[in-house]
Biotite code that builds the C-alpha atoms (Angstrom):
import biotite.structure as struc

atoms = struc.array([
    struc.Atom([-17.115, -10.724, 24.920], chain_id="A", res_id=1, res_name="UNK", atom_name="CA", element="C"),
    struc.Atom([-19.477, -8.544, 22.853], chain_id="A", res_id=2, res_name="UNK", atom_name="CA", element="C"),
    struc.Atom([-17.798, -5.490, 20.635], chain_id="A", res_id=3, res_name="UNK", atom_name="CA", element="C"),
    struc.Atom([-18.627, -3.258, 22.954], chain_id="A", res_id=4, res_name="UNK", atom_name="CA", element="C"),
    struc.Atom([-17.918, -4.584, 26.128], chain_id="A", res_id=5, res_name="UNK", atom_name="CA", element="C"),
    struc.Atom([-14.493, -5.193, 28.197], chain_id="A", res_id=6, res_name="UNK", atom_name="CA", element="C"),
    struc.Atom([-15.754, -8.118, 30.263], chain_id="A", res_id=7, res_name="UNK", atom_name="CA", element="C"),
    struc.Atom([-14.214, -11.099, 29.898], chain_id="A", res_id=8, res_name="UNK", atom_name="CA", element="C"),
    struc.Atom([-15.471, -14.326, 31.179], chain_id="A", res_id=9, res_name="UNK", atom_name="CA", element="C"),
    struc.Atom([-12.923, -17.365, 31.059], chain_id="A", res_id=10, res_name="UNK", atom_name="CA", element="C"),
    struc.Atom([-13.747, -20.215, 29.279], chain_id="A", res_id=11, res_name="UNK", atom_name="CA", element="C"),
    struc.Atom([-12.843, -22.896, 32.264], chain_id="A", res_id=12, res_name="UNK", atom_name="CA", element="C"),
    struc.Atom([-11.554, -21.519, 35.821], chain_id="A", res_id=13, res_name="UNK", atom_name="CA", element="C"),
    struc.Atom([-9.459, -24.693, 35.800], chain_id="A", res_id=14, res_name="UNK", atom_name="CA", element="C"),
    struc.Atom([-7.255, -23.207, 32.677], chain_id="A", res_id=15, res_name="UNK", atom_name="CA", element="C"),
    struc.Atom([-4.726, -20.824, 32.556], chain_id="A", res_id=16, res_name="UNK", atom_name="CA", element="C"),
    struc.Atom([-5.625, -17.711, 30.726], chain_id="A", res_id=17, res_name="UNK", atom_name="CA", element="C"),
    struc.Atom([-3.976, -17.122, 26.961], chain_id="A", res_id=18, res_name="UNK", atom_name="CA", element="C"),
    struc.Atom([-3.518, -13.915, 26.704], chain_id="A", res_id=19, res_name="UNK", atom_name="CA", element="C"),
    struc.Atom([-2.368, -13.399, 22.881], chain_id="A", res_id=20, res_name="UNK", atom_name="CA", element="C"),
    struc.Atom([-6.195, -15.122, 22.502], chain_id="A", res_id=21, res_name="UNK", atom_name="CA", element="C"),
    struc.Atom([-7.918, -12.475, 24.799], chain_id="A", res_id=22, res_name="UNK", atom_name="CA", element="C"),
    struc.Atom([-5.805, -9.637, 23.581], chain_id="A", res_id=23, res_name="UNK", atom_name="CA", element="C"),
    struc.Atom([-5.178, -10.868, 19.988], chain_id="A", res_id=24, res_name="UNK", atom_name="CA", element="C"),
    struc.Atom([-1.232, -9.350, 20.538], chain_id="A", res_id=25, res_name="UNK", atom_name="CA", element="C"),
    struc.Atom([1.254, -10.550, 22.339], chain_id="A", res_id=26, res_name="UNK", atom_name="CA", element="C"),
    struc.Atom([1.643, -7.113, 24.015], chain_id="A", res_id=27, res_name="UNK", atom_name="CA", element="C"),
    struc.Atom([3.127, -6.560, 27.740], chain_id="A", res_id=28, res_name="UNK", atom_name="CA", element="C"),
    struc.Atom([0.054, -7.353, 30.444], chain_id="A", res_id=29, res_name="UNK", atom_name="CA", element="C"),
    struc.Atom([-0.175, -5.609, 33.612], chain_id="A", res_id=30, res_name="UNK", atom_name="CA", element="C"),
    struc.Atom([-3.079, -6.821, 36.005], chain_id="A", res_id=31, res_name="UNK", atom_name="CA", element="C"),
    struc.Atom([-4.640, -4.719, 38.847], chain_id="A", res_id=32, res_name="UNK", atom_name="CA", element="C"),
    struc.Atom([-6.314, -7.198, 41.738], chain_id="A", res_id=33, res_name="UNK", atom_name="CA", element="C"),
    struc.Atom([-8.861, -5.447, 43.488], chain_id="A", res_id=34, res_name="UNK", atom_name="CA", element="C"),
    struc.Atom([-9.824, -2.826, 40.850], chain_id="A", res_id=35, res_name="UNK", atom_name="CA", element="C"),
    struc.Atom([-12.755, -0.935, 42.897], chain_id="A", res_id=36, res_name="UNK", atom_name="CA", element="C"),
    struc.Atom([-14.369, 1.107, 40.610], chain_id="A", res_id=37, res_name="UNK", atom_name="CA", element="C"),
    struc.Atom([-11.617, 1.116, 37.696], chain_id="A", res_id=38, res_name="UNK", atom_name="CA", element="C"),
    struc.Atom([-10.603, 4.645, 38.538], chain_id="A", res_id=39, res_name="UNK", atom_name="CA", element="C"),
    struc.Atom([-6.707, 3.510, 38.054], chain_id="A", res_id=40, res_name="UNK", atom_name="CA", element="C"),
    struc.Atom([-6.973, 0.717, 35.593], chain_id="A", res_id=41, res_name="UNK", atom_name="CA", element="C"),
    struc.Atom([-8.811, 2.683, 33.037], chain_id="A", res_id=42, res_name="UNK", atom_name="CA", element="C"),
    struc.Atom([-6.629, 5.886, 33.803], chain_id="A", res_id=43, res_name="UNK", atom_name="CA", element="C"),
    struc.Atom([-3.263, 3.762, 33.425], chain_id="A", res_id=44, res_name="UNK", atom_name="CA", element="C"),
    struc.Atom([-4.698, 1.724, 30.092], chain_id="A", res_id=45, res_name="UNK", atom_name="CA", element="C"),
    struc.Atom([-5.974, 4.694, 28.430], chain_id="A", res_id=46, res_name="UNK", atom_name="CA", element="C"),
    struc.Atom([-2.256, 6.134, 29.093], chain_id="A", res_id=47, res_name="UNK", atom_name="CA", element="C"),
    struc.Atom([-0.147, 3.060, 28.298], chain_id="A", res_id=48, res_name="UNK", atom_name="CA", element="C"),
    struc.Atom([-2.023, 2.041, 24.777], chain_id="A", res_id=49, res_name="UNK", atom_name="CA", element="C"),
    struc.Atom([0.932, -0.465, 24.553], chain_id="A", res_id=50, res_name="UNK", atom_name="CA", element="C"),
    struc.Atom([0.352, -2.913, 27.453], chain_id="A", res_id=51, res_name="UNK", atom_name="CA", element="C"),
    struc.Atom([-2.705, -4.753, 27.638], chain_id="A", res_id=52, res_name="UNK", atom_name="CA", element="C"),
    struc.Atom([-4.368, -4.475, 30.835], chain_id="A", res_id=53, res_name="UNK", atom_name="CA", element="C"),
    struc.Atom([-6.644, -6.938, 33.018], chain_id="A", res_id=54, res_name="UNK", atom_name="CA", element="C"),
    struc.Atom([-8.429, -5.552, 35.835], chain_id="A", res_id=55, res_name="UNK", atom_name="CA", element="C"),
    struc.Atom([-10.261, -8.110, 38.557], chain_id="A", res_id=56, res_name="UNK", atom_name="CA", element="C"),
    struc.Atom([-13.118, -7.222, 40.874], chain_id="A", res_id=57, res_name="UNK", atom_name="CA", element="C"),
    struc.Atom([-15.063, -9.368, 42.525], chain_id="A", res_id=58, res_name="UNK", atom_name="CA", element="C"),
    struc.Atom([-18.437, -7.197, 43.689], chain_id="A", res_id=59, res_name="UNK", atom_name="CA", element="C"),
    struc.Atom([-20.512, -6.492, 40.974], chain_id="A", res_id=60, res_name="UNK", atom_name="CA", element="C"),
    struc.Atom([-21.506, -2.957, 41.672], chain_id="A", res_id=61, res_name="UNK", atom_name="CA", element="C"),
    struc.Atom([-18.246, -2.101, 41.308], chain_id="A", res_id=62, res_name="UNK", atom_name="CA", element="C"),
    struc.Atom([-17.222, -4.476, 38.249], chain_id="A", res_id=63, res_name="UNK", atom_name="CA", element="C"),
    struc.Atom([-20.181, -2.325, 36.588], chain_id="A", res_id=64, res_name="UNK", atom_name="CA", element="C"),
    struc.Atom([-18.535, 0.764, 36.990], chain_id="A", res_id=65, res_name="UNK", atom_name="CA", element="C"),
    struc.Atom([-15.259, -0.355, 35.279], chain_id="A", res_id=66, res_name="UNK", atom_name="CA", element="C"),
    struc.Atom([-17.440, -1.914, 32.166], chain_id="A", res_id=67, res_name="UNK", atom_name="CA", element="C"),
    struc.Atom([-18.803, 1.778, 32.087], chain_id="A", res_id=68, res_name="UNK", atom_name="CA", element="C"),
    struc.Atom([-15.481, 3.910, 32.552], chain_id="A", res_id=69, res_name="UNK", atom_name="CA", element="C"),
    struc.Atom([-13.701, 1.714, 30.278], chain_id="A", res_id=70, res_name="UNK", atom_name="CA", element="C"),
    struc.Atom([-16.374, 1.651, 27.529], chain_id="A", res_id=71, res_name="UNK", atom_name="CA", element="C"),
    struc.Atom([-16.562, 5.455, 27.715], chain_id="A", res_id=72, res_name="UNK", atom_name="CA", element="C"),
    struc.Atom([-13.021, 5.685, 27.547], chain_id="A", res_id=73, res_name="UNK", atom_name="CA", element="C"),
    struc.Atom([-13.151, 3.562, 24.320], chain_id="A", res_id=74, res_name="UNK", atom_name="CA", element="C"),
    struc.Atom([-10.369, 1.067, 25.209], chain_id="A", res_id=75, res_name="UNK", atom_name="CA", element="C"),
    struc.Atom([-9.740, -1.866, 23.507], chain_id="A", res_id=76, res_name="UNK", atom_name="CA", element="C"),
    struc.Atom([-6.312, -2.887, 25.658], chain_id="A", res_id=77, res_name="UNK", atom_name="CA", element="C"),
    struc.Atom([-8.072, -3.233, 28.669], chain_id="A", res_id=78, res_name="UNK", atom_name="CA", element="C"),
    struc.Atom([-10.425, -6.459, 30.297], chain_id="A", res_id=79, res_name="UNK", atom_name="CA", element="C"),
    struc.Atom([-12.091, -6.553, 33.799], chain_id="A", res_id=80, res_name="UNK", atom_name="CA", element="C"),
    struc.Atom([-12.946, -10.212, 34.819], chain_id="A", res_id=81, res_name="UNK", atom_name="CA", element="C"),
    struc.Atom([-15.382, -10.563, 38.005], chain_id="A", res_id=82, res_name="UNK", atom_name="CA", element="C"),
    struc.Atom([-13.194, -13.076, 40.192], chain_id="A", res_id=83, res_name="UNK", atom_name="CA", element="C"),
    struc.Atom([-11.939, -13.824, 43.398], chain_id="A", res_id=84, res_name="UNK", atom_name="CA", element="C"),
    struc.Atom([-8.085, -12.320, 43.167], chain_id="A", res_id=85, res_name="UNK", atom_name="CA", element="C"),
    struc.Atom([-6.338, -14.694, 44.991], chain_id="A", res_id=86, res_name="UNK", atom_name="CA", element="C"),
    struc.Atom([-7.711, -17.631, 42.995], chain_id="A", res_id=87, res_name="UNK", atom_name="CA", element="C"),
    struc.Atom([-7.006, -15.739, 40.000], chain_id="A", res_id=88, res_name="UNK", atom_name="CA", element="C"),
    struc.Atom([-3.249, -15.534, 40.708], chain_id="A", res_id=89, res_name="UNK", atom_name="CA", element="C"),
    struc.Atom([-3.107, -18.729, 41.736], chain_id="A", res_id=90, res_name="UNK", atom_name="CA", element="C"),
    struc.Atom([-5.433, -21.041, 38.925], chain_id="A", res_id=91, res_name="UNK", atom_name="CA", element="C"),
    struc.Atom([-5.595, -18.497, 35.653], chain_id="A", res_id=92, res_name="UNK", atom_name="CA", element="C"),
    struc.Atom([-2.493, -16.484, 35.497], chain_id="A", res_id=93, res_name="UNK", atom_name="CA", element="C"),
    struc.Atom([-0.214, -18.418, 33.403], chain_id="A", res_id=94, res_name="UNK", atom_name="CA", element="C"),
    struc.Atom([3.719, -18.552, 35.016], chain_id="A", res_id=95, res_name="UNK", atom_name="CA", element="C"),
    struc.Atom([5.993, -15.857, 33.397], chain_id="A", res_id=96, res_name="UNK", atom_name="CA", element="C"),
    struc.Atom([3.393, -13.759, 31.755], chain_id="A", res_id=97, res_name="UNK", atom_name="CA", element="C"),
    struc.Atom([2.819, -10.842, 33.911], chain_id="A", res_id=98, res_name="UNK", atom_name="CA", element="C"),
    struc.Atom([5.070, -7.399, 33.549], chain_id="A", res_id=99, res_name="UNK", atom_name="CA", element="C"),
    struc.Atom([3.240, -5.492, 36.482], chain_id="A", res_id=100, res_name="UNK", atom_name="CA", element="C"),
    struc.Atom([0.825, -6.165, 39.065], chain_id="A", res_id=101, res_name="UNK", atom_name="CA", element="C"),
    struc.Atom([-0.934, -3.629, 40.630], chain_id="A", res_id=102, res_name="UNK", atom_name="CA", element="C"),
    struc.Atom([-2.310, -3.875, 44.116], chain_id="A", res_id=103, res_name="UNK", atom_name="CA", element="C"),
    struc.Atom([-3.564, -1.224, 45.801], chain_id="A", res_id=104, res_name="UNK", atom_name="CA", element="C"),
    struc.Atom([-5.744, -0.818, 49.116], chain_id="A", res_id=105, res_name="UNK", atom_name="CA", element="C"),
    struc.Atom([-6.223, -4.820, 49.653], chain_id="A", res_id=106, res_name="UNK", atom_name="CA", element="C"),
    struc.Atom([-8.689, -5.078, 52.575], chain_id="A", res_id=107, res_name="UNK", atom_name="CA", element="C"),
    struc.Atom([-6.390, -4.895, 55.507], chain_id="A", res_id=108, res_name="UNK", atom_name="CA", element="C"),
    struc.Atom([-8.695, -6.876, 57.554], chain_id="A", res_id=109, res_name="UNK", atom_name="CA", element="C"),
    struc.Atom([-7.415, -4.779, 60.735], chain_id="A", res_id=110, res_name="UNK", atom_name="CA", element="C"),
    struc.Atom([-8.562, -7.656, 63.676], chain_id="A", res_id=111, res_name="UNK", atom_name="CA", element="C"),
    struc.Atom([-5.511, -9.642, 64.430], chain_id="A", res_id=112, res_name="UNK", atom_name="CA", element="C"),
    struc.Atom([-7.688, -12.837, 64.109], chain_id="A", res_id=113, res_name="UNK", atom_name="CA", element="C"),
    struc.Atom([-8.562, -11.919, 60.406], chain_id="A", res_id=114, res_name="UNK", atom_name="CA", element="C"),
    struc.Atom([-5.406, -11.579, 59.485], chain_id="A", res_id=115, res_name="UNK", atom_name="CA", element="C"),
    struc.Atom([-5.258, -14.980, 57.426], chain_id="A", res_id=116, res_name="UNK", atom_name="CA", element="C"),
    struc.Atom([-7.714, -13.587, 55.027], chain_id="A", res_id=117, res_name="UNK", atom_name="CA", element="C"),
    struc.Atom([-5.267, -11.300, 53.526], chain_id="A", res_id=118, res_name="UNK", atom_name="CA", element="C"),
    struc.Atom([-3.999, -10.955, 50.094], chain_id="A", res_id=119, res_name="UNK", atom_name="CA", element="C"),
    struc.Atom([-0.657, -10.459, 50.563], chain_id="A", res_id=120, res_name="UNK", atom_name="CA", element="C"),
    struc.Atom([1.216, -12.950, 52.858], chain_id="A", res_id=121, res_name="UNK", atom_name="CA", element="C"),
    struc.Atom([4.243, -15.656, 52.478], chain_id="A", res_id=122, res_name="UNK", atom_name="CA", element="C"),
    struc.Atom([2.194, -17.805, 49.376], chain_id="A", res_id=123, res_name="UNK", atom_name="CA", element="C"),
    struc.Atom([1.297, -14.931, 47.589], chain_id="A", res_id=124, res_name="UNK", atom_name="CA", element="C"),
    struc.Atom([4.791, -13.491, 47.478], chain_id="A", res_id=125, res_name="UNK", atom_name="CA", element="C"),
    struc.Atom([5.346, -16.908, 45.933], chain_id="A", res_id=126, res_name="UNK", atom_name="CA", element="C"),
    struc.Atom([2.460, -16.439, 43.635], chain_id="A", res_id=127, res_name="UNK", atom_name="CA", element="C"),
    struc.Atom([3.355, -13.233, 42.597], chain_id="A", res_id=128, res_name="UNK", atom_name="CA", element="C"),
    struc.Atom([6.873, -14.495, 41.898], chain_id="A", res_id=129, res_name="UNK", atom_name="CA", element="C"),
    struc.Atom([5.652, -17.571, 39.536], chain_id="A", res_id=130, res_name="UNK", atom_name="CA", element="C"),
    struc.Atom([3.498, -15.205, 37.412], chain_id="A", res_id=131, res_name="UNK", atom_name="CA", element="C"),
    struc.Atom([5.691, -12.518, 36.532], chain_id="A", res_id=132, res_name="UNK", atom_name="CA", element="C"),
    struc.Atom([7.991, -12.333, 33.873], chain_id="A", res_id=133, res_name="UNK", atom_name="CA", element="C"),
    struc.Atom([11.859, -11.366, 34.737], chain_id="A", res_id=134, res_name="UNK", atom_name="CA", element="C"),
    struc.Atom([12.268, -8.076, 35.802], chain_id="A", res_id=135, res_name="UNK", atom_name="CA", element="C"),
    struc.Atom([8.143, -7.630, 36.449], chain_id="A", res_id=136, res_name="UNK", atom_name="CA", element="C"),
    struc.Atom([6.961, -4.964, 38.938], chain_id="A", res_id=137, res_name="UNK", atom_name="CA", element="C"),
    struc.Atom([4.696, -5.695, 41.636], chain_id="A", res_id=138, res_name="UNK", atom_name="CA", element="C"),
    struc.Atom([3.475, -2.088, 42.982], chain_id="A", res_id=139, res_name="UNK", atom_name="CA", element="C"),
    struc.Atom([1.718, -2.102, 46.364], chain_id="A", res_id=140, res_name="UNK", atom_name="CA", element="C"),
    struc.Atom([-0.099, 0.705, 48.019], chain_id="A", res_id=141, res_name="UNK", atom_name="CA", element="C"),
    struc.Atom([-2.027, 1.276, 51.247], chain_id="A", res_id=142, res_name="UNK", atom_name="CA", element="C"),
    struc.Atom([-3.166, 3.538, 53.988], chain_id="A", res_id=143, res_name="UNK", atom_name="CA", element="C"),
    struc.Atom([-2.480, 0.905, 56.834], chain_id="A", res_id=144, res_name="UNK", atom_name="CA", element="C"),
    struc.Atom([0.611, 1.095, 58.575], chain_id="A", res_id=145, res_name="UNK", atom_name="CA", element="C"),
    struc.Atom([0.632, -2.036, 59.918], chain_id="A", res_id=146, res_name="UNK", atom_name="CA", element="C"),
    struc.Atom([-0.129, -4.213, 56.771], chain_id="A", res_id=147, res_name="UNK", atom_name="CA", element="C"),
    struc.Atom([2.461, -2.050, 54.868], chain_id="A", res_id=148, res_name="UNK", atom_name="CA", element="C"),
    struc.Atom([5.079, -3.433, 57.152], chain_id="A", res_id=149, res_name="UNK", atom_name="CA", element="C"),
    struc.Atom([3.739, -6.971, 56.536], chain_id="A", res_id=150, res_name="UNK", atom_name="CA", element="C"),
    struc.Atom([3.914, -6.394, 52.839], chain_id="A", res_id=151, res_name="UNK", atom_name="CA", element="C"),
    struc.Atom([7.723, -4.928, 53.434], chain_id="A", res_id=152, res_name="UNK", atom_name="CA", element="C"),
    struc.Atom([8.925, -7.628, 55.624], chain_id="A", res_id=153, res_name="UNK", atom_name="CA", element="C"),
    struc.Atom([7.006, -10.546, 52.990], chain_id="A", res_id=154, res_name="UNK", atom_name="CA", element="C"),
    struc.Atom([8.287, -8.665, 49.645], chain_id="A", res_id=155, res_name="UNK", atom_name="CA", element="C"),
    struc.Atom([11.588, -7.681, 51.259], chain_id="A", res_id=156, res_name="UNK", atom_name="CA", element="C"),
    struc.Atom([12.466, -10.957, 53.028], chain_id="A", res_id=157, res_name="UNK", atom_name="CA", element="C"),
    struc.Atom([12.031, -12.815, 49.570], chain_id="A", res_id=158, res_name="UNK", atom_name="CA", element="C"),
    struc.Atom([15.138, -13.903, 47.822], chain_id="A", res_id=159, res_name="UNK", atom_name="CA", element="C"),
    struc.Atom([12.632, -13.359, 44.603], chain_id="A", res_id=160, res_name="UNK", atom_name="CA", element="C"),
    struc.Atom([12.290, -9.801, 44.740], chain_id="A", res_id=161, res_name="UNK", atom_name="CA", element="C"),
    struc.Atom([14.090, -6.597, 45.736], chain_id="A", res_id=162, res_name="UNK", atom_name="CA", element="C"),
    struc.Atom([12.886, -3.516, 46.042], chain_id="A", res_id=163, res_name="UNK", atom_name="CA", element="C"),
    struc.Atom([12.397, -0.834, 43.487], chain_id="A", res_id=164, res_name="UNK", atom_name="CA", element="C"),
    struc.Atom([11.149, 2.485, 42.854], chain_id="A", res_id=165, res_name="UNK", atom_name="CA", element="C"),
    struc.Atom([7.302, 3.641, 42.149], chain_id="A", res_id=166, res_name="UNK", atom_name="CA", element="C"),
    struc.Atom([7.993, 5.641, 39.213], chain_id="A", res_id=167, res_name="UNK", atom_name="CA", element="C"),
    struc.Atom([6.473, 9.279, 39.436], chain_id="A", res_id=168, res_name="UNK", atom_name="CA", element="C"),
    struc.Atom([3.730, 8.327, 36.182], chain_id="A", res_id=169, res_name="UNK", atom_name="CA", element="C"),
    struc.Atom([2.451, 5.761, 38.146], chain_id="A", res_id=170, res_name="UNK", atom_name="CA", element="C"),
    struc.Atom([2.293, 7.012, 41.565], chain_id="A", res_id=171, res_name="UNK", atom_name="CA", element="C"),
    struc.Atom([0.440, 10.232, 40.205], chain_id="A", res_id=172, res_name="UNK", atom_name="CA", element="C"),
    struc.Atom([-2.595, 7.850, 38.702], chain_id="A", res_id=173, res_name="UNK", atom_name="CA", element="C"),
    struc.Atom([-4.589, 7.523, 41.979], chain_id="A", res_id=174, res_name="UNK", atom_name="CA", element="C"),
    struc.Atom([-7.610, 4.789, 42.950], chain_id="A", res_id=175, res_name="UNK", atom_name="CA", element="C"),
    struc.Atom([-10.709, 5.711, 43.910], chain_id="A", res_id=176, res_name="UNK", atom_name="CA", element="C"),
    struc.Atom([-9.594, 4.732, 47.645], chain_id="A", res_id=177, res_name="UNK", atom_name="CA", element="C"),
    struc.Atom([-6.874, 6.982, 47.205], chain_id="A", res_id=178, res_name="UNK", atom_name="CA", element="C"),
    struc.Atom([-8.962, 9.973, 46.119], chain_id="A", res_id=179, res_name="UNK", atom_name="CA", element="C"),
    struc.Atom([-10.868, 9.711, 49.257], chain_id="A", res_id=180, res_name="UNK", atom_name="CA", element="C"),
    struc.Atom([-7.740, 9.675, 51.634], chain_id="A", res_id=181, res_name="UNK", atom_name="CA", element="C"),
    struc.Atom([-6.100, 12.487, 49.649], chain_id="A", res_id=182, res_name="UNK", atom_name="CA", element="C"),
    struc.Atom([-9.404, 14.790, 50.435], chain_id="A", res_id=183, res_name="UNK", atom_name="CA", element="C"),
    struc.Atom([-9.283, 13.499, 54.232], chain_id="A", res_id=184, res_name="UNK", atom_name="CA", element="C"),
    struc.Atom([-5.673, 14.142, 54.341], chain_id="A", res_id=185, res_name="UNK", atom_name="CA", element="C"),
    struc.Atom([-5.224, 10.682, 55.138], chain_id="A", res_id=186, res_name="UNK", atom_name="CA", element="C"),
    struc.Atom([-1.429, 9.351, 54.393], chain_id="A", res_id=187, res_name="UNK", atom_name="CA", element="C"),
    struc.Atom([-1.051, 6.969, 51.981], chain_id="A", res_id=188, res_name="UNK", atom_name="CA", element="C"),
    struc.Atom([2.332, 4.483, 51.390], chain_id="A", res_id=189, res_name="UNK", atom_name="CA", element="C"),
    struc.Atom([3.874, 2.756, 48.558], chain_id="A", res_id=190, res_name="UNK", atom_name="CA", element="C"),
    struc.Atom([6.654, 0.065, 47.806], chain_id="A", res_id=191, res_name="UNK", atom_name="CA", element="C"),
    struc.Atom([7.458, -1.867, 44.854], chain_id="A", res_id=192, res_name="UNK", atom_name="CA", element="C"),
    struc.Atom([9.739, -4.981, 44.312], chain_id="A", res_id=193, res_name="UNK", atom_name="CA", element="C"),
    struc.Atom([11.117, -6.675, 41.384], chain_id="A", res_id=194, res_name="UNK", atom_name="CA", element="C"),
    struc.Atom([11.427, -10.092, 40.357], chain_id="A", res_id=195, res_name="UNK", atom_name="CA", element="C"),
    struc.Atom([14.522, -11.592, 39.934], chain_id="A", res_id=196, res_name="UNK", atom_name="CA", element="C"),
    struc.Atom([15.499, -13.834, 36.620], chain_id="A", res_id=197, res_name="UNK", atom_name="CA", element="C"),
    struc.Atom([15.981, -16.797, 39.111], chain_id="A", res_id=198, res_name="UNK", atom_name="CA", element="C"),
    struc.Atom([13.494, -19.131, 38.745], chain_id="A", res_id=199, res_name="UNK", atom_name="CA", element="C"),
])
């Protein structure tokens, strides 16, 4: 990763990221999967200077624009990695490292027949679970009813999690996505659940 830049490119995909090495701290790390344009992530790193903050994107055009919002912003806590984020949280997040996870707008993939390609089902719940620490966040938000439900009744139903509060900070930093339905009047939801110190 040059000076300059906030794009990091892991060393193996078969190895766990370090973060202390990427960071060079051993600082809190929140991660946003599915970080569109970088309109949040950069927002919520330039405001949180004491987390470190990873945000993953897997279409370039839009990778591109968090590189340039986060270089303009002159942050140093934040890195945007172009990868798949479900084999992200599953290969390269290291178990108990996370304090937040951010996921906001997955795809909702709306035809019953697509619903397997989701993010957010059963194994990621278990996912999420493995790679936060105790008492980590994960913050969900969407505009579609009926995958909020699934997200409820997946988060809700696990003996991992329960539910918590979106605190107002947070919920006033909006995505890109977000923007859009805001000017269309479109609704928007939110939950959040947090981790239990079970293991």
């Amino acid at each position: 990763m040059s000076e300059a830049s906030v794009t990091y490119v892991p060393r193996s995909i078969l190895e766990p990221l370090n973060f202390g090495e990427i960071f060079g701290n051993g600082h809190p790390v929140e991660i946003e999967l599915g970080s569109g344009d970088g309109t949040f992530i950069v927002d919520w790193a330039a405001r949180n200077p004491a987390h470190n903050f990873i945000g993953i994107e897997r279409l370039l055009g839009r990778f591109r624009k968090i590189e340039r919002k986060a270089r303009r912003a002159g942050l140093t806590n934040l890195r945007a990695v172009r990868i798949e984020a479900s084999y992200l949280i599953e290969y390269l997040v290291p178990a108990n490292s996370v304090s937040a996870l951010h996921v906001y707008f997955p795809d909702p993939w709306p035809k019953r027949r697509h619903w397997r390609r989701r993010l957010v089902n059963p194994r990621f719940a278990e996912l999420t679970a493995r790679a936060l620490v105790a008492g980590g966040v994960v913050y969900f938000r969407t505009d579609n009813v009926e995958y909020f439900e699934e997200m409820r009744r997946v988060f809700g139903g696990s003996n991992r999690f329960a539910e918590a509060d979106t605190p107002g900070e947070l919920a006033g930093v909006l995505t890109d996505f977000e923007r859009e339905f805001v000017a269309r009047g479109i609704g928007t939801r939110r939950c959040a659940y947090v981790r239990s110190g079970q293991n």
